[in-house]
N, C-alpha and C positions, 0 to 999 in steps of 0.2 A: 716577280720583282725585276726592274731594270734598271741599269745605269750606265752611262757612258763608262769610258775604260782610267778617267783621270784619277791620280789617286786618290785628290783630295775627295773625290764624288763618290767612287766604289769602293773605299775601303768601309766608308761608316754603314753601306749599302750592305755591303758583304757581313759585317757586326751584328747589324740588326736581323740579316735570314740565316746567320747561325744559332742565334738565341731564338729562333722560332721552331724549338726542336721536336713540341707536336705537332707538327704540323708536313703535308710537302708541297716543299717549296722549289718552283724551278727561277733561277736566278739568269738571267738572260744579261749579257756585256758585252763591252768587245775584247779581241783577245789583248791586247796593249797591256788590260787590268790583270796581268798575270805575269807583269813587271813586279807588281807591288802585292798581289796574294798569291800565295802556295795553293792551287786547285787542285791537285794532285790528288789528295789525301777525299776530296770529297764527291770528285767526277762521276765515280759508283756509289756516292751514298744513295740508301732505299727513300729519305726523306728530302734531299736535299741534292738538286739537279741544275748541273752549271751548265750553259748552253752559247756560245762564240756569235756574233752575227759573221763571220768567216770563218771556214775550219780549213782552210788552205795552210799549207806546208810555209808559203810566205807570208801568210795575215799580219802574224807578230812581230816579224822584223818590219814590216811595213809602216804598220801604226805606228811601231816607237820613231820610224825615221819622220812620218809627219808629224808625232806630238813636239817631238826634237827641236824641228824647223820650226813650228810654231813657238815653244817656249825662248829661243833662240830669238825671234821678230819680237816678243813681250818684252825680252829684254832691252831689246834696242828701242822700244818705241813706245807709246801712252796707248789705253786700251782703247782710247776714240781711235788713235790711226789705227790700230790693229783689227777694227773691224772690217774690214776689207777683207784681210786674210780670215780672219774669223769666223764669219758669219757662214763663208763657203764652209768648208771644213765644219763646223760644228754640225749647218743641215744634213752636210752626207752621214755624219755620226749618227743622227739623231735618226734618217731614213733607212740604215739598214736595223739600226734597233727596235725602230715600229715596224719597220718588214717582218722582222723574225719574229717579233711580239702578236700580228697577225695572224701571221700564219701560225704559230702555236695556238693563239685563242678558237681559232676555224675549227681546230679538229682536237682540243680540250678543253674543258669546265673547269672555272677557276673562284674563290669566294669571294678575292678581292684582289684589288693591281695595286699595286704601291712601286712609285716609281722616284727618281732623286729629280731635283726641281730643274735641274735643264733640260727635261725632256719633256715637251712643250708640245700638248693638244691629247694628252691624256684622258682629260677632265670629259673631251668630246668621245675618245675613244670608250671613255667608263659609261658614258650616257646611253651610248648604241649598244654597248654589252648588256648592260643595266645590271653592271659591275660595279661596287663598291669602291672610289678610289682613295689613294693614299698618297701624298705626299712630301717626301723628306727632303728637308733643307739643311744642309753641312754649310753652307756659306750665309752672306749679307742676304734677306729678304729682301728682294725688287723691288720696295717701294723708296729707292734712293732719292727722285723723286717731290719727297714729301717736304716742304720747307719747315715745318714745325720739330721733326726730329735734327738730335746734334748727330755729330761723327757720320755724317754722310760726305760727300762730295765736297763739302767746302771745307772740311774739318772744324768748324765751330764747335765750340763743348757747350755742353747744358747751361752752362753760366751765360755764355754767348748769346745762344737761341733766345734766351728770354728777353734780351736789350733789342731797342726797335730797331736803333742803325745796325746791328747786325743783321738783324728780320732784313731790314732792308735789302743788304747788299746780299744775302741769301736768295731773294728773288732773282736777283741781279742776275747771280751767278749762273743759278740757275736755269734762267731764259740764254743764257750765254752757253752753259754746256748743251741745255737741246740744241741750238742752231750748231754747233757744233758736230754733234752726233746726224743732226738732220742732211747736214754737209756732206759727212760720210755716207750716210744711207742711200742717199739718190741713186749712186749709180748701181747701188744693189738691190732697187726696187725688183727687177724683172727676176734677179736669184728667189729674193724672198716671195714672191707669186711664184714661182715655179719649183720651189725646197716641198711643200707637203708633196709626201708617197702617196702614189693612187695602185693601191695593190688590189688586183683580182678576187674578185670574193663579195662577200656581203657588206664590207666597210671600204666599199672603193671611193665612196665622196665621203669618210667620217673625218679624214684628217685635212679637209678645206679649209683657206683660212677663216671663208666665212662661218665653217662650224667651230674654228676657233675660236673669232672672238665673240658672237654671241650664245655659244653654248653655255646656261648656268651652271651645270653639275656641281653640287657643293665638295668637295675634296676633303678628307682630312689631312692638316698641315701639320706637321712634326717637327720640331725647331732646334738645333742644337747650340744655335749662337744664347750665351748669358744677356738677358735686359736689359743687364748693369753695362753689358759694352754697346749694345745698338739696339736701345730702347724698340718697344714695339707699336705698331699705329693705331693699336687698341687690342681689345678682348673678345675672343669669340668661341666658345664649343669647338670649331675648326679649325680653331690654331694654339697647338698647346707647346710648348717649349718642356726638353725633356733633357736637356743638358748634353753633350758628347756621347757616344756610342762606346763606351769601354766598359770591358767588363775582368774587372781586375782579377775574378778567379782563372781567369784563361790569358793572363800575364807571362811567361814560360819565357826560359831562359835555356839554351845548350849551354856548359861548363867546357868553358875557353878562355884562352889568354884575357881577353878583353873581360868577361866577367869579374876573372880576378882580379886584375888592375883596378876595377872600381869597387869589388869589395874590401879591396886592402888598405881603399884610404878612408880617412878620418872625415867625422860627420860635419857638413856642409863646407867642402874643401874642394869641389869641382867644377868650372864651368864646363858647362856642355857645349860644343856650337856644333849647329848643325840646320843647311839649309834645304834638304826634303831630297828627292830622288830626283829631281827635273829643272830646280832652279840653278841658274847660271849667274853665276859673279863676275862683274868686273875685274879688269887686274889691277885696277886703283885704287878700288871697293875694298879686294884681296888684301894688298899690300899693307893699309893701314887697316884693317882688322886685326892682320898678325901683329905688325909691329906695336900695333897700342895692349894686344892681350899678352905681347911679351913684357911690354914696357911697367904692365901690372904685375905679374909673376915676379918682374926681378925685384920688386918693392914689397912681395907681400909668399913672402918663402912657403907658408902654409897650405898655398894654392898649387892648384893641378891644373890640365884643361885637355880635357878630349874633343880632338876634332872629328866627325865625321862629312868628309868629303869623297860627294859621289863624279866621276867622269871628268868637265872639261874644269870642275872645281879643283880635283886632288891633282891636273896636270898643272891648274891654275896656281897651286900651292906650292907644288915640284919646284918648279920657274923661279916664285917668287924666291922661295928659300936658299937656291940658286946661286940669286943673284943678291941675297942679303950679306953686309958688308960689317953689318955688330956683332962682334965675338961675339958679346954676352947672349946675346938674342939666338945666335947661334948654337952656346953653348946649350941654354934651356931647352932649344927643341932637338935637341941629341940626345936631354936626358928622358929615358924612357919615364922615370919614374914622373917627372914634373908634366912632358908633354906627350902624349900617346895620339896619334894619326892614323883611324880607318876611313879606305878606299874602298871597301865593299858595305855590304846590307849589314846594319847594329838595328838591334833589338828597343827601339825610341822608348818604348812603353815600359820597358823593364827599366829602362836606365832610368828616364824621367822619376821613376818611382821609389828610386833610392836614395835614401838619408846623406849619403856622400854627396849629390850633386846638389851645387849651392846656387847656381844661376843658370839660366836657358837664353844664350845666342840665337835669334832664330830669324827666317825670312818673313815669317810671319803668315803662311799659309795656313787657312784655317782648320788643317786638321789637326798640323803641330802646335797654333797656337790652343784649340780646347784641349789635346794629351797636357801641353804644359802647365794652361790653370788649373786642371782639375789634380795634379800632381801634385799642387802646391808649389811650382815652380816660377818667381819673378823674369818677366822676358825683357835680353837687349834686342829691341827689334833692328834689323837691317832688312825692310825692304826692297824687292826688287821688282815687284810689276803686279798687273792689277790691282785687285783687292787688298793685295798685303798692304798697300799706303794707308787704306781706312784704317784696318786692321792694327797697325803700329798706336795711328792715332787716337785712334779706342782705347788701346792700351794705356797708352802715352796720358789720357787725359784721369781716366778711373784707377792713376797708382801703383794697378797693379804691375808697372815696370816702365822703361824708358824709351824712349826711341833715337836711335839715329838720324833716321831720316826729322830734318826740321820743313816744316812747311812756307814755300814764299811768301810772301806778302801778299795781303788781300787783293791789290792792283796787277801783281802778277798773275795771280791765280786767277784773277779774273780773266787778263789778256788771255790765258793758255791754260783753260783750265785740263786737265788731266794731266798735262804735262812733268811729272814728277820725275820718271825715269834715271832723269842724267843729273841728279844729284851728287854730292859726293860728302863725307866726313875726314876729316886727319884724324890720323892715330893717336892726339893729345885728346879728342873728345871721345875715343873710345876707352880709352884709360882712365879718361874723369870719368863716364859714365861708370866704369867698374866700382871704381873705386864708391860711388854713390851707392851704389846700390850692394856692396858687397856686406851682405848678411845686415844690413837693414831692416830694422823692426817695422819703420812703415810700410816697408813694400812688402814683410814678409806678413803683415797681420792683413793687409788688405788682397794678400793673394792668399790666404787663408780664406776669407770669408768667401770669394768669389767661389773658392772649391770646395767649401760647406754647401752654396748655391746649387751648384751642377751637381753631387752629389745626390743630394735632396731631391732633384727635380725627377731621377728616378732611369734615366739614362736606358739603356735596351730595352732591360727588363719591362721598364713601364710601357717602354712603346710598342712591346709585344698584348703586354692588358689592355692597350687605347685601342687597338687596332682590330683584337678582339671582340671588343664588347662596340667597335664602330661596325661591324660584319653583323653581330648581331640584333644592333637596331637599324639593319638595312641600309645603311651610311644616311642616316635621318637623325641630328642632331637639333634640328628647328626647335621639339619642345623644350629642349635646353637652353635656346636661346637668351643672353640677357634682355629682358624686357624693351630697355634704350634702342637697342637694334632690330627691333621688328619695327619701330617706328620711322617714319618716311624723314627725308633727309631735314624739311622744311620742319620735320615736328620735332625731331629729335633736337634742332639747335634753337628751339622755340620759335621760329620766325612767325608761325601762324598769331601768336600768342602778343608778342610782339606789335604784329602790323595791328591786331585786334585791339591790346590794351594800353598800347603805348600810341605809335602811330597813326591810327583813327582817331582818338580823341585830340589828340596836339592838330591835326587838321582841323579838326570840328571847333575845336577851340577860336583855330587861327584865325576860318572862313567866320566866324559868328564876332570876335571882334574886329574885323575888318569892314565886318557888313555894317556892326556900332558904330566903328568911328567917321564911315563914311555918311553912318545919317545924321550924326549929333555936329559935323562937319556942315550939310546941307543945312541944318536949324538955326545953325549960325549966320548962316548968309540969306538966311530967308528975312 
């Protein structure tokens, strides 16, 4: 198994090879991912092998100061400009993890790779092994892309998609973000030819781009995004969606102040906010966040709210509070009992899970956003960079919660698409938002169903039986195929059918009275 070290990618990575407990499993990352899991406990297990692509003394503080600087540039900027910084940094990630992946395969026998979906040339690498592959997707499927799907890049909702002037200007858009990103990539043509590792050994040309893009190796795909927020581009044996990687019996709590403080209060009487271990907030962002989530509290006495803020967030909160100038506001966040503030690691998955917490504050990263539906937690989204804007807007449009972030106008989006970044909210619309959504039966039945969905869909567990029983029919899924998809593109959308019983005879038609009128035309002149 391998993953890069970000959390969103390695934790559900890490989920699914602990649930694969007959089995041994070596888990290959980098070290960064030991910001966000305790490896400790499992370095010696006899099933279950973690392996660093650096085992240097400074690997871990290194990685965190690039992911740092990276998450710090996402903040300031749209993810088109950020590929620039991106692209480098991700190929280095990606070339010492096929390095180590390598070389571990040279000199051990494995049943099958399963790898998390930014690790790119897999599929080639499973082909030359004639290795079984797998792999797991925690965030948006790549095929944003597609104009017929909603909640992609232009944020259109399903109602939208179906109207032609939206189809339209979906094209539009569309053609407008490729040139876009095309813009960007130019001058990283000669990185990307030059990112695939050519490592010593038997597989020193497998990771070429040329074996990337026309290698077929069929993969199996593992999905954890719900349908209902970013529908899928069809059906197939090799892409099965399996809902979030939690497994509630290994939910665990240590017994400390902060536990007790949320068991001691009354059911659904908490907001949570909490923006992940790496995302960074504005101080404008900051400032009317708190003041709107106090401006709620001093109007609704029965509420609480725990914040958890990690690094340049909790100095970002220090400052503000600082310099806040409303008693009242003031007063709230002195009392322990109404406002409780951690700075260090909280327990998401415990907390999310308890009957006291009544709404999810969140940035909207898609780890935190599946812990919070499948908890049954309504989310106020505040995003801050990449995918979290889709993600808000997914949310925002299927009910299951609201968003801060609003989207420009179509004519803006067009001029700058990605551009969302440097938005901003007042503290009046965080307050109305509260207020909408606080203990609301529509948001609370439609984020109900969505965590029946994920639920159902079978989560670890299942993706340990897929995975299984994919090793055991040799990752050969073809005679499962739907029938539709073994047919050629031309048959599957009838065109043969078409040009034969439509199109042919309206020709033959056409040519045979034309050929009439032009002689019953000459009879006449004759």
């Amino acid at each position: 198994m391998i993953s890069i070290g970000a959390a969103g990618h390695v934790i559900p990575m890490f989920e699914l090879a602990k649930a694969m407990k007959h089995h041994n499993v070596t888990f290959i990352t980098e070290s960064v991912a030991q910001n966000y899991i305790d490896f400790g406990f499992y370095r010696n297990s006899s099933s279950l092998r973690v392996l660093f692509t650096n085992d240097s003394i400074d690997a871990l503080a290194d990685e965190t100061k690039i992911e740092n600087d990276l998450v710090e540039y996402f903040t300031n900027h749209s993810l088109v400009d950020s590929l620039a910084i991106l692209i480098p940094t991700l190929a280095r990630s990606i070339d010492a993890i096929l390095n180590k992946t390598i070389q571990t395969l040279m000199i051990e026998q494995y049943d099958v790779i399963i790898a998390e979906s930014f690790i790119k040339g897999v599929h080639a690498l499973s082909n030359d092994t004639n290795i079984p592959c797998v792999i797991q997707t925690a965030g948006v499927k790549l095929d944003q892309f597609n104009i017929n799907l909603p909640d992609r890049n232009s944020f259109l909702s399903s109602k939208q998609i179906s109207q032609l002037k939206y189809r339209i200007y979906n094209v539009a858009y569309h053609l407008r973000l490729i040139v876009s990103i095309g813009i960007k990539l130019l001058p990283l043509v000669s990185t990307i030819f030059r990112s695939p590792p050519k490592i010593p050994g038997p597989f020193y040309n497998t990771l070429t781009l040329k074996k990337n893009f026309f290698t077929t190796t069929e993969c199996l795909h593992l999905h954890s995004i719900p349908p209902t927020l970013f529908p899928l581009s069809g059906s197939s044996p090799y892409s099965i969606y399996l809902g979030p990687f939690i497994d509630e019996s290994s939910v665990h709590h240590a017994t400390n102040d902060l536990v007790e403080w949320v068991q001691s209060k009354p059911k659904h009487s908490i907001i949570y906010v909490a923006f992940g271990s790496s995302a960074q907030i504005r101080s404008n962002k900051m400032k009317s966040l708190i003041d709107g989530v106090m401006e709620f509290l001093l109007h609704t006495p029965t509420a609480s709210v725990l914040f958890a803020f990690r690094k340049d967030n909790y100095n970002n909160y220090q400052k503000i509070r600082g310099e806040m100038k409303n008693d009242e506001y003031q007063r709230i966040l002195s009392d322990e009992q109404r406002c409780r503030v951690e700075s260090s690691f909280v327990p998401q998955k415990w907390i999310l899970q308890q009957n006291s917490v009544s709404l999810f504050i969140s940035h909207c990263g898609m780890g935190s956003v599946g812990e919070g539906l499948y908890f049954q937690k309504p989310i106020l989204c505040l995003p801050i960079c990449t995918d979290q804007f889709l993600n808000a807007m997914a949310i925002d449009h299927t009910g299951v919660g609201a968003s801060l972030f609003i989207p420009p106008t179509l004519w803006q989006s067009l001029l700058r698409p990605d551009g969302f970044h440097h938005y901003t909210f007042l503290a009046s619309e965080v307050t109305s938002k509260l207020f909408t959504m606080w203990e609301n039966t529509t948001y609370v039945k439609e984020v109900q169903m969505m965590s029946l969905k994920m639920k159902h869909a079978g989560g670890v567990k299942r993706g340990v039986e897929e995975i299984e029983f994919f090793v055991n029919v040799h990752g050969d899924l073809h005679r499962y195929m739907p029938f539709s998809n073994t047919l050629a593109f031309y048959q599957r959308y009838m065109l043969d059918l078409i040009l034969v019983c439509i199109v042919l005879p309206i020709v033959i038609i056409f040519y045979l009275a034309q050929k009439f009128c032009r002689s019953n035309m000459k009879n006449k002149i004759d």
